[in-house]
N, C-alpha and C positions, 0 to 999 in steps of 0.2 A: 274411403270411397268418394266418388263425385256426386253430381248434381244430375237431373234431367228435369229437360223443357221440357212440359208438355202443352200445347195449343188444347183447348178443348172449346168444342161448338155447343152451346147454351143455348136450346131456344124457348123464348118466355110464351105462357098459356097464349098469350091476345096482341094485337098493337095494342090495344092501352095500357101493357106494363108500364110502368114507369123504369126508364133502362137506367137512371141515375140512381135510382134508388133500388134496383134488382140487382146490380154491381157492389154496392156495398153490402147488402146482405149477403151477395157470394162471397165477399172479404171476411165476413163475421162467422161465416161457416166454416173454413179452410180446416183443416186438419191442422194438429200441430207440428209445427219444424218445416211446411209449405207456405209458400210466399206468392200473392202475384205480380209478375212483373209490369204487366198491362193490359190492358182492352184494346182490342179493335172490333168493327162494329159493320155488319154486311146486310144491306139489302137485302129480301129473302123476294117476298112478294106481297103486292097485295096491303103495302102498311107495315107491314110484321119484319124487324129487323133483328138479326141473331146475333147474341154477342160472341168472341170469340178471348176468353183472356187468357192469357201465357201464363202457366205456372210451373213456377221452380220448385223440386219435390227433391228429398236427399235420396240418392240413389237406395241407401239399406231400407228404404221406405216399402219398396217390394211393389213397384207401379202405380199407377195411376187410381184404383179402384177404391182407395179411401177419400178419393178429394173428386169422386165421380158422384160415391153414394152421397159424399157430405152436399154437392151441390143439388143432386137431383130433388133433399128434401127440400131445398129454398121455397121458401111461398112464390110462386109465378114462374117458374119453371117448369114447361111442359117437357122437355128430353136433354139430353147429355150425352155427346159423342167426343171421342177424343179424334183429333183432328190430325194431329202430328205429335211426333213424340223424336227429341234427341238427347243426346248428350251434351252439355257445358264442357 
């Protein structure tokens, strides 16, 4: 089996998240045998920026929905959408 991207949009409770340190506890959550490949990081409004990280998921993993729930519990996480999704 292969791999899949998925992008997914993270957005934190407040602008006062701390986004360096809300990134590494979505690293410490990941499910196991997903990886992130990286962050990018968008303007929302208002202060409040969403982050967007790439993660690579093994395709028998069976989607995205384990590394959805494992971010939404993060401390400062207010939602979790998946933003894009392909194939490596």
């Amino acid at each position: 089996m292969g791999k899949v991207a998925a992008k997914i949009k993270i957005m934190p409770q407040s602008p006062e998240v701390d986004l360096d340190a809300l990134q590494e506890r979505l690293e410490g959550a990941l499910p196991e045998g997903a990886k992130i490949k990286g962050f990018e990081r968008d303007d929302v409004a208002f202060g409040l920026v969403a982050l967007f990280p790439t993660v690579i998921i093994p395709d028998e993993a069976g989607g995205t929905d384990a590394v959805e729930d494992a971010f939404a519990d993060v401390d400062g996480v207010e939602s979790v959408d998946v933003d894009t999704v392909g194939r490596l």
